[in-house]
PyMOL CGO cylinders between C-alpha atoms (Angstrom):
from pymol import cmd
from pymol.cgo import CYLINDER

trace = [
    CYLINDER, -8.43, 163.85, 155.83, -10.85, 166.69, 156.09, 0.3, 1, 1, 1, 1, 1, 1,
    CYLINDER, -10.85, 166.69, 156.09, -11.58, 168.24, 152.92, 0.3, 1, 1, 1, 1, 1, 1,
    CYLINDER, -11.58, 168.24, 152.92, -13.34, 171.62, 151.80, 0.3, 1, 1, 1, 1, 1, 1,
    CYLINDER, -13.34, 171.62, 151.80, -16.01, 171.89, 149.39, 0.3, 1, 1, 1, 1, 1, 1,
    CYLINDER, -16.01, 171.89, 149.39, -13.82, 173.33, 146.42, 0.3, 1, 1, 1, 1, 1, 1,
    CYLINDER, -13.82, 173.33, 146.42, -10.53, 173.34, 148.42, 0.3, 1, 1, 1, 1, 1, 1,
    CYLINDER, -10.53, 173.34, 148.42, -8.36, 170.19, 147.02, 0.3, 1, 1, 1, 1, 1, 1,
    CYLINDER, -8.36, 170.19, 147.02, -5.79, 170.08, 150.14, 0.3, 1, 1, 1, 1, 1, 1,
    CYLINDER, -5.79, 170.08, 150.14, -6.82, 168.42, 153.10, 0.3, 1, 1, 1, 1, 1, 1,
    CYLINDER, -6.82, 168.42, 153.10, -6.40, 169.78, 156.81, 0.3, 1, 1, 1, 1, 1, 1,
    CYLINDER, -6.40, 169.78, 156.81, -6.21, 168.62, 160.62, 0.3, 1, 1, 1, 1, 1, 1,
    CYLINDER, -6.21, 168.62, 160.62, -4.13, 165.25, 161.20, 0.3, 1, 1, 1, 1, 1, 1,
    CYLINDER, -4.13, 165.25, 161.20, -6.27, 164.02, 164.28, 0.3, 1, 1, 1, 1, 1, 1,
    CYLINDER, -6.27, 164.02, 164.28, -6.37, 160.00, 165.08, 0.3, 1, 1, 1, 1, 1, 1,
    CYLINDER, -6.37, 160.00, 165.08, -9.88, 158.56, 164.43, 0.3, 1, 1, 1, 1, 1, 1,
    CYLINDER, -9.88, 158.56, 164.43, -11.52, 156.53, 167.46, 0.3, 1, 1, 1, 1, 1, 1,
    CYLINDER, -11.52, 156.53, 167.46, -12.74, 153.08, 166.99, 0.3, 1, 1, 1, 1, 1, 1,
    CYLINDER, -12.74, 153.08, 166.99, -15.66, 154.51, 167.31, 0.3, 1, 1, 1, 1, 1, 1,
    CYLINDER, -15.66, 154.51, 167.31, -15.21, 157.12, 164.55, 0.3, 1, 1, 1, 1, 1, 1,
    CYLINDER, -15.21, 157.12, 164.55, -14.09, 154.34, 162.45, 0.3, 1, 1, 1, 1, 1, 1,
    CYLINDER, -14.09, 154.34, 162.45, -17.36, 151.97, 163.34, 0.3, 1, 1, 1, 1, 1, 1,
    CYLINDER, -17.36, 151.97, 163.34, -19.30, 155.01, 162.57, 0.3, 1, 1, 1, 1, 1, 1,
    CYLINDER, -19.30, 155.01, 162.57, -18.10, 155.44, 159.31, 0.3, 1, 1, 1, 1, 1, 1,
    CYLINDER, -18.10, 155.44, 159.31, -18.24, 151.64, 158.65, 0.3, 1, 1, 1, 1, 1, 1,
    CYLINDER, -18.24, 151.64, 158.65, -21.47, 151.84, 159.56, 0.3, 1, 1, 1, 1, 1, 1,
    CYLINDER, -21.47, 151.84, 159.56, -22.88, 154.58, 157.49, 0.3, 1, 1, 1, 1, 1, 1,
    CYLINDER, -22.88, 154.58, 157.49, -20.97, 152.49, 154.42, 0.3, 1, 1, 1, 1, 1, 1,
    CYLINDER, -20.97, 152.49, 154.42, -22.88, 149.41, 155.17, 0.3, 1, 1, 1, 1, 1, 1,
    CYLINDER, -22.88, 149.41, 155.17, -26.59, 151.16, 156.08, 0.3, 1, 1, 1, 1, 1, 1,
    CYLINDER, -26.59, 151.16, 156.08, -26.26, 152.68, 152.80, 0.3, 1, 1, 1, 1, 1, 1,
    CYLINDER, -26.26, 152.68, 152.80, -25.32, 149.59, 150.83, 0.3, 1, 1, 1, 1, 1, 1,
    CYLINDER, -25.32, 149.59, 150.83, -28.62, 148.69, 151.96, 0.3, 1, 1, 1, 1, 1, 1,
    CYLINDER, -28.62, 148.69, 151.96, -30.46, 151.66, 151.92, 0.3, 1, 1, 1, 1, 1, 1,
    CYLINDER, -30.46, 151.66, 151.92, -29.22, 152.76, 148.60, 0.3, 1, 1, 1, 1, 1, 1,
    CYLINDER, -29.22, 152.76, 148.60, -26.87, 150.68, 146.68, 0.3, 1, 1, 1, 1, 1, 1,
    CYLINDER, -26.87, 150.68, 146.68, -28.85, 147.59, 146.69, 0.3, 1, 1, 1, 1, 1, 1,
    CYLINDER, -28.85, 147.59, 146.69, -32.24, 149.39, 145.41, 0.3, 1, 1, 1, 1, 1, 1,
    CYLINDER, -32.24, 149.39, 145.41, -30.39, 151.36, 143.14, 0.3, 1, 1, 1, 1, 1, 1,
    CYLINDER, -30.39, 151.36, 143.14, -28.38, 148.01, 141.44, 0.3, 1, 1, 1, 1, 1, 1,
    CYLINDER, -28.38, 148.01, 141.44, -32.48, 146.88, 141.15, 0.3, 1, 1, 1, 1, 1, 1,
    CYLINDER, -32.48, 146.88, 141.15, -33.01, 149.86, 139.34, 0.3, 1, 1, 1, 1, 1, 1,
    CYLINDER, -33.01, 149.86, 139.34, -30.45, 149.26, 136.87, 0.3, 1, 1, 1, 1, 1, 1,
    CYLINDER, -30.45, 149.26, 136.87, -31.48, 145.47, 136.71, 0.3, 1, 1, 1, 1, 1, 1,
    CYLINDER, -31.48, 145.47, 136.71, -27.99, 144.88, 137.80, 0.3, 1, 1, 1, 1, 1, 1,
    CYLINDER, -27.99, 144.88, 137.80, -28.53, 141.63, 139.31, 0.3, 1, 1, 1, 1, 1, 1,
    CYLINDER, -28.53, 141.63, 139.31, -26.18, 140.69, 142.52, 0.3, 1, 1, 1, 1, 1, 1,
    CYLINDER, -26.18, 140.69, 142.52, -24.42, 138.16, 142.42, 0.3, 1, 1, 1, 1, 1, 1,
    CYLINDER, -24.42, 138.16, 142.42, -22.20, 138.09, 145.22, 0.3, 1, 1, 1, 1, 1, 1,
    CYLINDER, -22.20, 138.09, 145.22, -22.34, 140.35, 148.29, 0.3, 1, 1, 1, 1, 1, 1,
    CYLINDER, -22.34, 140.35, 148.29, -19.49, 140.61, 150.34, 0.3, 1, 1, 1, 1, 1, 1,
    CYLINDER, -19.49, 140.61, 150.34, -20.46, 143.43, 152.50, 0.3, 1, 1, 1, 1, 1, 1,
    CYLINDER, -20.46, 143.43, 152.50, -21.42, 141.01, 155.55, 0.3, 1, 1, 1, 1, 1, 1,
    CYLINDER, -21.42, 141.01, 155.55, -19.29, 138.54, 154.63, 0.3, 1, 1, 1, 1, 1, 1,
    CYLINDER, -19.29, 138.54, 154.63, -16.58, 139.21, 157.62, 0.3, 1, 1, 1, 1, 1, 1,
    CYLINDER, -16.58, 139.21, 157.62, -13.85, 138.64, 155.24, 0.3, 1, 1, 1, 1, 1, 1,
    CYLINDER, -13.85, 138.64, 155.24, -11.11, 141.43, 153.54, 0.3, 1, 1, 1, 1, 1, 1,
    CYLINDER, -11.11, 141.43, 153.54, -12.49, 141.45, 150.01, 0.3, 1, 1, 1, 1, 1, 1,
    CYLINDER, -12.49, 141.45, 150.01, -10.93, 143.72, 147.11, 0.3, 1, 1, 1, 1, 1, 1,
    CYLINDER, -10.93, 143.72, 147.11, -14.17, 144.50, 146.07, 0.3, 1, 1, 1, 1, 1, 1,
    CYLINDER, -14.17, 144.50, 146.07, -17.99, 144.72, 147.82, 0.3, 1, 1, 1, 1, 1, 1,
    CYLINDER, -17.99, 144.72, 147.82, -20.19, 143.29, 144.93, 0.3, 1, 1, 1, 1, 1, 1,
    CYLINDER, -20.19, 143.29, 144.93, -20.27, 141.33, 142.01, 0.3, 1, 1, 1, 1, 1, 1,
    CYLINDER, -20.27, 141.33, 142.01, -22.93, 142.30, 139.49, 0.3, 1, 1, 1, 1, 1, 1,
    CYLINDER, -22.93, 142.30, 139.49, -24.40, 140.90, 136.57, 0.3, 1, 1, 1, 1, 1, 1,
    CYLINDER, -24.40, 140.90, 136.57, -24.68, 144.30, 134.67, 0.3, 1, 1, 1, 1, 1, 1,
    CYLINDER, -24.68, 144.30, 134.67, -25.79, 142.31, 131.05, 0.3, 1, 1, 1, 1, 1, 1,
    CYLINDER, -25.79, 142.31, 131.05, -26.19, 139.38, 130.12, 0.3, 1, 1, 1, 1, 1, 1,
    CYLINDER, -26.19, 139.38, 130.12, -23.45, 137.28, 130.97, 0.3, 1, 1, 1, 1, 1, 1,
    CYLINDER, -23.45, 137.28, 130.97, -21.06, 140.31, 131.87, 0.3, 1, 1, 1, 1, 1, 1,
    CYLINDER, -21.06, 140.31, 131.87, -20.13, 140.63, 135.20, 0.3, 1, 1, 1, 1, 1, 1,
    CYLINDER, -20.13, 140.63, 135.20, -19.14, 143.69, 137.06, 0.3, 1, 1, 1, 1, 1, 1,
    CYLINDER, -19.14, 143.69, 137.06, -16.71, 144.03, 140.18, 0.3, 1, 1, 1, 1, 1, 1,
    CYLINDER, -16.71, 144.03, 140.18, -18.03, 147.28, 142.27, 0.3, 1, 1, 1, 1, 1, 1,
    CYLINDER, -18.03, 147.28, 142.27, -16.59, 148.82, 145.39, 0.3, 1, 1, 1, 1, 1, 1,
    CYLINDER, -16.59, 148.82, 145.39, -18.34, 150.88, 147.39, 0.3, 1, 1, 1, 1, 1, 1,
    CYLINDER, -18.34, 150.88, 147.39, -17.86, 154.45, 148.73, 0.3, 1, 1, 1, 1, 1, 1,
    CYLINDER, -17.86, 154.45, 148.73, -20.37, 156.21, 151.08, 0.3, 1, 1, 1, 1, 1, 1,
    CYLINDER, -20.37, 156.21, 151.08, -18.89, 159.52, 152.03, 0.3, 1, 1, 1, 1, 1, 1,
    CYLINDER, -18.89, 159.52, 152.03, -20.57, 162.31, 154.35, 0.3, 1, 1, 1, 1, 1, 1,
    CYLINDER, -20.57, 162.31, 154.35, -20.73, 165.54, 152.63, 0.3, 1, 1, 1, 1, 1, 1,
    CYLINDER, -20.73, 165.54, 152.63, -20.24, 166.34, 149.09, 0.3, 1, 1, 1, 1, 1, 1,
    CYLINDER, -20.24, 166.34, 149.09, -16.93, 166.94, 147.52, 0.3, 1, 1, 1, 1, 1, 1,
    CYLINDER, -16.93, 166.94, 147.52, -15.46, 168.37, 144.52, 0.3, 1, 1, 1, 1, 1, 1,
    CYLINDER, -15.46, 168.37, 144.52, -12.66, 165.98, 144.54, 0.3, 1, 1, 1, 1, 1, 1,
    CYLINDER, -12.66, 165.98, 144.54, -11.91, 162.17, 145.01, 0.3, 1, 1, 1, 1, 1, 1,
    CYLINDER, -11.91, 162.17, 145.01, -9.13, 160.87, 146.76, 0.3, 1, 1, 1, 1, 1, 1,
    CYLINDER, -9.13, 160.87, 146.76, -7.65, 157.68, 145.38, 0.3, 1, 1, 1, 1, 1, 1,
    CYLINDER, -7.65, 157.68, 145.38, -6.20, 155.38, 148.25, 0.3, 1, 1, 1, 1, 1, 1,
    CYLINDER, -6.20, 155.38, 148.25, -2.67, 155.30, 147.11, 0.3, 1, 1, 1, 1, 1, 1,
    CYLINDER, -2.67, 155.30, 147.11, -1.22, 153.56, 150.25, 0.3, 1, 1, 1, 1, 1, 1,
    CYLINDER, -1.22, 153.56, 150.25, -3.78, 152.25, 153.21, 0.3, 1, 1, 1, 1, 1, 1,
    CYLINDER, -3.78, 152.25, 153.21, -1.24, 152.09, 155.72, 0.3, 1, 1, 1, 1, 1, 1,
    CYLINDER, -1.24, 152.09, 155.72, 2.30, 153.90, 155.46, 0.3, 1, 1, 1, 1, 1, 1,
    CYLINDER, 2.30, 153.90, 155.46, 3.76, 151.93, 158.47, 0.3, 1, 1, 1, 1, 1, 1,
    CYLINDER, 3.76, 151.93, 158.47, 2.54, 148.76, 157.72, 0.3, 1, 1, 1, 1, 1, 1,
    CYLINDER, 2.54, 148.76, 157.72, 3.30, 149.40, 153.72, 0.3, 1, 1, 1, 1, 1, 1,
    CYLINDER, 3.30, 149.40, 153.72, -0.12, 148.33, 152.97, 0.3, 1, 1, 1, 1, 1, 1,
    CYLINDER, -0.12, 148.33, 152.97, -1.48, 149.21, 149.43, 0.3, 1, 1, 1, 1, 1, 1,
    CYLINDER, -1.48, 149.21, 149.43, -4.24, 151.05, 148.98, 0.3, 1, 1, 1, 1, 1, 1,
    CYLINDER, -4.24, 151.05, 148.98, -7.98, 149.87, 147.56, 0.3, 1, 1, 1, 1, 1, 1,
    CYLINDER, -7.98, 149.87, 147.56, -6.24, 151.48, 144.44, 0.3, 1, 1, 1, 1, 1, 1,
    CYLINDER, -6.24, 151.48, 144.44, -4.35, 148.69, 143.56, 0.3, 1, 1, 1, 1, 1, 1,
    CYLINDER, -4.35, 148.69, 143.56, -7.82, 146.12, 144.61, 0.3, 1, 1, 1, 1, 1, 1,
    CYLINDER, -7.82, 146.12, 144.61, -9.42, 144.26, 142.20, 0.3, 1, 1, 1, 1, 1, 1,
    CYLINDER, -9.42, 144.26, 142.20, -12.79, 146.17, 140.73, 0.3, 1, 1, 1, 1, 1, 1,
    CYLINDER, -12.79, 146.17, 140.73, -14.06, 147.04, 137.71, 0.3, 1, 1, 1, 1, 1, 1,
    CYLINDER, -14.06, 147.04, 137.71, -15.98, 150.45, 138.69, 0.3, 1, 1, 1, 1, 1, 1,
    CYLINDER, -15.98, 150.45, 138.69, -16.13, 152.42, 141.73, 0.3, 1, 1, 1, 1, 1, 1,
    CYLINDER, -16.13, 152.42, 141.73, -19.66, 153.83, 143.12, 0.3, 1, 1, 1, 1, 1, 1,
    CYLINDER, -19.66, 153.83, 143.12, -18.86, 156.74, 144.84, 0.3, 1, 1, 1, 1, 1, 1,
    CYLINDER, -18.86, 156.74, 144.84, -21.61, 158.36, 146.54, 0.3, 1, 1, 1, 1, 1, 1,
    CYLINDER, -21.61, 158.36, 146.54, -22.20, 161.44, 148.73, 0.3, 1, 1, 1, 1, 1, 1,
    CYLINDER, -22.20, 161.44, 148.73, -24.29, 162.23, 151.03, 0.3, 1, 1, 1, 1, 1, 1,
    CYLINDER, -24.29, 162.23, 151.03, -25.09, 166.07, 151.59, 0.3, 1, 1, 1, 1, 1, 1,
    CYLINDER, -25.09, 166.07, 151.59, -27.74, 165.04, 154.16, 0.3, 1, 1, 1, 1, 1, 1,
    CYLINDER, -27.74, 165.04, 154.16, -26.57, 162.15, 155.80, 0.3, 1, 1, 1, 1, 1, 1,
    CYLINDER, -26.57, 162.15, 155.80, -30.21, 161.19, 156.41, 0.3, 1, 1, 1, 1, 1, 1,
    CYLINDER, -30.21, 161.19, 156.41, -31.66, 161.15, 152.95, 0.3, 1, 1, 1, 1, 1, 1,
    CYLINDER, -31.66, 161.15, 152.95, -31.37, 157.08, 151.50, 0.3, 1, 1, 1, 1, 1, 1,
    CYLINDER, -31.37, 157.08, 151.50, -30.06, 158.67, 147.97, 0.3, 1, 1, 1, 1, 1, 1,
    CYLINDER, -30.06, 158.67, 147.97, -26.99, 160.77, 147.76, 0.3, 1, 1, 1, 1, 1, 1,
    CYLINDER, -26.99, 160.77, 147.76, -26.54, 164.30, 146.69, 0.3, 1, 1, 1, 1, 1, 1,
    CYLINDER, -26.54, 164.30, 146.69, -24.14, 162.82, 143.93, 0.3, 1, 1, 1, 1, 1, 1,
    CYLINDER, -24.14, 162.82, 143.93, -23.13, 159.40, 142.86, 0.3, 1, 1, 1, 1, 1, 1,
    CYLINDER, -23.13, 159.40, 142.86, -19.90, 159.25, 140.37, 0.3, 1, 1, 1, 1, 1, 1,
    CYLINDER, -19.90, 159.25, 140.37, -18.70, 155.58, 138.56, 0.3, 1, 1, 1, 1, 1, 1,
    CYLINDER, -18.70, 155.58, 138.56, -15.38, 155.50, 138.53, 0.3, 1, 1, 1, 1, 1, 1,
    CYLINDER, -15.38, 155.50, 138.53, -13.89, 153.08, 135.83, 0.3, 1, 1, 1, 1, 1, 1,
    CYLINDER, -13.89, 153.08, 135.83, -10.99, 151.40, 137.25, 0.3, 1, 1, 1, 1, 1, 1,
    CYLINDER, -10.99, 151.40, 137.25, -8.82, 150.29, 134.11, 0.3, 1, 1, 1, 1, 1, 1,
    CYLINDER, -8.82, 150.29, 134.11, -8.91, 153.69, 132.98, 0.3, 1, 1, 1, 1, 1, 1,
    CYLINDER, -8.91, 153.69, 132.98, -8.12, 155.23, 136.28, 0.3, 1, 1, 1, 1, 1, 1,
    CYLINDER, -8.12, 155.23, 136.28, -5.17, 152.93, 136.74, 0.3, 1, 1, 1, 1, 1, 1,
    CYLINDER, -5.17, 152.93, 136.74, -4.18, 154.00, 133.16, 0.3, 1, 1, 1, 1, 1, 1,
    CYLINDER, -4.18, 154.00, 133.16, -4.28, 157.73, 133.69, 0.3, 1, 1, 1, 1, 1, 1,
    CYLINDER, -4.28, 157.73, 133.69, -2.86, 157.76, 137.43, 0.3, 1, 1, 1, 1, 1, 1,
    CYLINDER, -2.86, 157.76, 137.43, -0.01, 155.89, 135.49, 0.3, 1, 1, 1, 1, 1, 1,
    CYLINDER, -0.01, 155.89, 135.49, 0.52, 158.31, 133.40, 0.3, 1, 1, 1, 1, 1, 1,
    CYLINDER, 0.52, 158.31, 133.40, 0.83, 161.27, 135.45, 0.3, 1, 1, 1, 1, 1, 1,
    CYLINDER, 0.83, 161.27, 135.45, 3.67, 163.61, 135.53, 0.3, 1, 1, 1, 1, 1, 1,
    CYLINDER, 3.67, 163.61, 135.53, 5.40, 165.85, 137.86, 0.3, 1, 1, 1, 1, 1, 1,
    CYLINDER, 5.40, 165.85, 137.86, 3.39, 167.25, 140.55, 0.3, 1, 1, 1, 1, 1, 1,
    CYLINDER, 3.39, 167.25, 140.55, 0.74, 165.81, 142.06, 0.3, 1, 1, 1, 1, 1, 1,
    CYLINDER, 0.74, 165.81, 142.06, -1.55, 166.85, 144.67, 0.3, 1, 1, 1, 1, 1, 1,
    CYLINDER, -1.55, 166.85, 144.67, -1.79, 164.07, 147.52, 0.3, 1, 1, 1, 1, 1, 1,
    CYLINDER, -1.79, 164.07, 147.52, -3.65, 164.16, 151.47, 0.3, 1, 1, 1, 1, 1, 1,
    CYLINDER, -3.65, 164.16, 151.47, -2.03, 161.99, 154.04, 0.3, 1, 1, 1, 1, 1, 1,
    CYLINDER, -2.03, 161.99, 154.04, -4.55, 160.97, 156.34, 0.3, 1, 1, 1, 1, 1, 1,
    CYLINDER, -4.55, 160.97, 156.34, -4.11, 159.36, 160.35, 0.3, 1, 1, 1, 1, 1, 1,
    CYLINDER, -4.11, 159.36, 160.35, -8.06, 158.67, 160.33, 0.3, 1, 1, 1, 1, 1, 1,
    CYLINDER, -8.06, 158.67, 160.33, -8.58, 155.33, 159.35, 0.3, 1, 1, 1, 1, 1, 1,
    CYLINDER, -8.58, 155.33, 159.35, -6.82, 152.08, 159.50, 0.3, 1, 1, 1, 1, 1, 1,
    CYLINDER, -6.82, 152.08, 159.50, -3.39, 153.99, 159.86, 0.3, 1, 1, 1, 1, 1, 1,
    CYLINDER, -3.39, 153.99, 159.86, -1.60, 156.83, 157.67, 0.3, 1, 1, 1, 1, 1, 1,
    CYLINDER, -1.60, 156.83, 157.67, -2.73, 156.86, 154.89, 0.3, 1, 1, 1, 1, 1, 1,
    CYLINDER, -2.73, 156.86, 154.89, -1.74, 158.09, 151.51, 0.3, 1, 1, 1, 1, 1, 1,
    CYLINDER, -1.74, 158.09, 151.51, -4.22, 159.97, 148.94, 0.3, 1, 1, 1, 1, 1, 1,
    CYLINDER, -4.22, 159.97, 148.94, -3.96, 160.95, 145.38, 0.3, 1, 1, 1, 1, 1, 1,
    CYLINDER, -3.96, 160.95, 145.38, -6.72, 164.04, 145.11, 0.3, 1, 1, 1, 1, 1, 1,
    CYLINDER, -6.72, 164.04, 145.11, -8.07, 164.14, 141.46, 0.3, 1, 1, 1, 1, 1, 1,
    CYLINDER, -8.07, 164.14, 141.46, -10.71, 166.63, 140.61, 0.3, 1, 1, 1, 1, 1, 1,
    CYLINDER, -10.71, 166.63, 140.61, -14.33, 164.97, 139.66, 0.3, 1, 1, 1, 1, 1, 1,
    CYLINDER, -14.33, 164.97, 139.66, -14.24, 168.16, 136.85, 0.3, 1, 1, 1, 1, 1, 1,
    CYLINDER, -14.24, 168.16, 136.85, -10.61, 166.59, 135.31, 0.3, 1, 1, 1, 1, 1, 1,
    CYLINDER, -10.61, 166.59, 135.31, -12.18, 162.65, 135.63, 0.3, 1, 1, 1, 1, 1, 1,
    CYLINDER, -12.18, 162.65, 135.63, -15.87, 163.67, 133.92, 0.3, 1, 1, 1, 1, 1, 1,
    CYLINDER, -15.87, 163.67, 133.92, -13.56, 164.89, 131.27, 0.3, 1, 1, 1, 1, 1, 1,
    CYLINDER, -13.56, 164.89, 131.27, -11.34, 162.50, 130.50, 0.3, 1, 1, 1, 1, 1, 1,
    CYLINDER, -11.34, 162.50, 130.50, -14.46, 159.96, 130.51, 0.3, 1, 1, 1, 1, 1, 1,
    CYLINDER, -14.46, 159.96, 130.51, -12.73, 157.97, 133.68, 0.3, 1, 1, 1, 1, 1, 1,
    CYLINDER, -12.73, 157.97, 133.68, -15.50, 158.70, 135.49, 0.3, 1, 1, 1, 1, 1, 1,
    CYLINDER, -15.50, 158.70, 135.49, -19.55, 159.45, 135.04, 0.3, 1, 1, 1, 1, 1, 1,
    CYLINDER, -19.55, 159.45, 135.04, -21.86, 161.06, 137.29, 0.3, 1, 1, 1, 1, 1, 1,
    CYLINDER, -21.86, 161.06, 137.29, -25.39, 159.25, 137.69, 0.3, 1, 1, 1, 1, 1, 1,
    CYLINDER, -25.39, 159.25, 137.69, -26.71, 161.72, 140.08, 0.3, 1, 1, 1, 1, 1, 1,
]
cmd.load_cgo(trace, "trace")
């Protein structure tokens, strides 16, 4: 999907390339490195386990020690521009029937964008808690805006949720 800064629809239905879709697999990796990994030392999150290079399909990307003795489940989103919604993988692939990371296991979602695609840090970085995601998408009734996508894996499905609704309902937080 293309989205619009402050538009909540998405437009254009064009196939991504493989190399589209090793671009943008690549600008999620550089910046697990660039960014996420410096910024979990920040924290003192302490990693774990990476499975970013780990050429295996993994629910999540890291597993953090976030206090003592807790541990933390994170997946990973690097997006190119900066959005005022967030589009919650509903359904990966529609022909296939594949679920969506929505249903993965995580605890939070780091979801980062990057205004200047150049800059390590993002223009905005948003945890998304999980359980209480699940809990609210659950919950919703009657209608409900959604982006189907063919730029990816396949056609895929999208919830869009507003970051302004999530900050709210303290199912998400915005570190930067």
């Amino acid at each position: 999907c293309e989205r619009k800064k402050g538009w909540l629809g998405c437009v254009g239905k064009s196939v991504m390339s493989q190399e589209e879709l090793k671009n943008n697999f690549d600008f999620e990796r550089k910046k697990h490195f660039e960014f996420f990994i410096p910024f979990y030392a920040e924290k003192n999150w302490q990693i774990v386990q990476d499975n970013i290079n780990s050429g295996k399909k993994n629910d999540w990307d890291v597993k953090l020690e976030t206090f003592v003795g807790q541990y933390t489940l994170i997946d990973e989103k690097a997006l190119r521009g900066e959005w005022d919604n967030f589009l919650v993988e509903i359904i990966q692939d529609m022909k296939t029937g594949n679920l969506g990371w929505f249903f993965s296991e995580k605890d939070w979602i780091l979801y980062g964008s990057w205004a200047n695609i150049e800059f390590p840090r993002p223009s905005s970085l948003y945890l998304v808690k999980s359980k209480k995601l699940m809990e609210y998408i659950c919950n919703l009734d009657g209608f409900i805006k959604t982006c189907i996508s063919k730029k990816g894996w396949g056609t895929t499905w999208n919830l869009v949720l507003e970051w302004e609704n999530l900050l709210e309902k303290g199912i998400a937080e915005k570190l930067i």
